[in-house]
C-alpha positions, 0 to 999 in steps of 0.5 A: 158645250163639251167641245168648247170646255176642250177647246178653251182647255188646250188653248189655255195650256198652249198658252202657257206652254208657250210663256213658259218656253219664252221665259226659258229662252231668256235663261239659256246658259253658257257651257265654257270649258278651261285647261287648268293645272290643278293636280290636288282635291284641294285644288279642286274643291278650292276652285269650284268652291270660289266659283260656285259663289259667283253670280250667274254660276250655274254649276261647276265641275273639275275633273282632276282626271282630265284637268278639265274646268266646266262652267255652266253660267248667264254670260250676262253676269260674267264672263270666262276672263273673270273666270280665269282670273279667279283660278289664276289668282289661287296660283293655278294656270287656267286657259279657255278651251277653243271649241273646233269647228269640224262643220258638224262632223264627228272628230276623227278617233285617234289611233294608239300609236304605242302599239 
């Protein structure tokens, strides 16, 4: 009887092991990164500002450093030229960043030729 409390036990919890990835799955997110002119915490606090109040924005980060965008979001609600336009809209360029395709190899390291 032991036994069989044990055995309904982990099929019950691979049951909802599983329904729960399922679910997961169904909510995978879009990482998109933008190069953006933004050069102010003004400018970066009014970007992620406008962005993070659009449906399927997940999270959003600026980096003033880099003039990087990233945006997390459900690429069913909305895509990058919606993003795009939001930012180009406040008088701030803003493009996609294309991702390389190195066939899964590490980017080479750049030499600092100002030696």
């Amino acid at each position: 009887m032991k036994k069989l409390n044990i055995f309904i036990l982990c099929l019950f919890s691979s049951f909802l092991m599983m329904t729960g990835f399922a679910k997961s799955a169904d909510n995978i997110l879009k990482v998109e990164k933008f190069k953006t002119s933004a050069q102010s915490y003004m400018d970066k606090s009014r970007i992620e500002t406008s962005i993070k109040k659009i449906e399927g924005v997940d999270d959003v980060d600026l980096s003033l450093e880099s003039k990087i965008l990233t945006v997390n979001y459900d690429d069913k609600k909305l895509n990058s030229d919606k993003i795009i336009k939001i930012v180009e809209d406040m008088l701030i360029s803003c493009e996609t960043i294309k991702p390389v395709d190195n066939g899964g190899r590490m980017a080479p390291k750049h030499e600092n030729s100002s030696k």
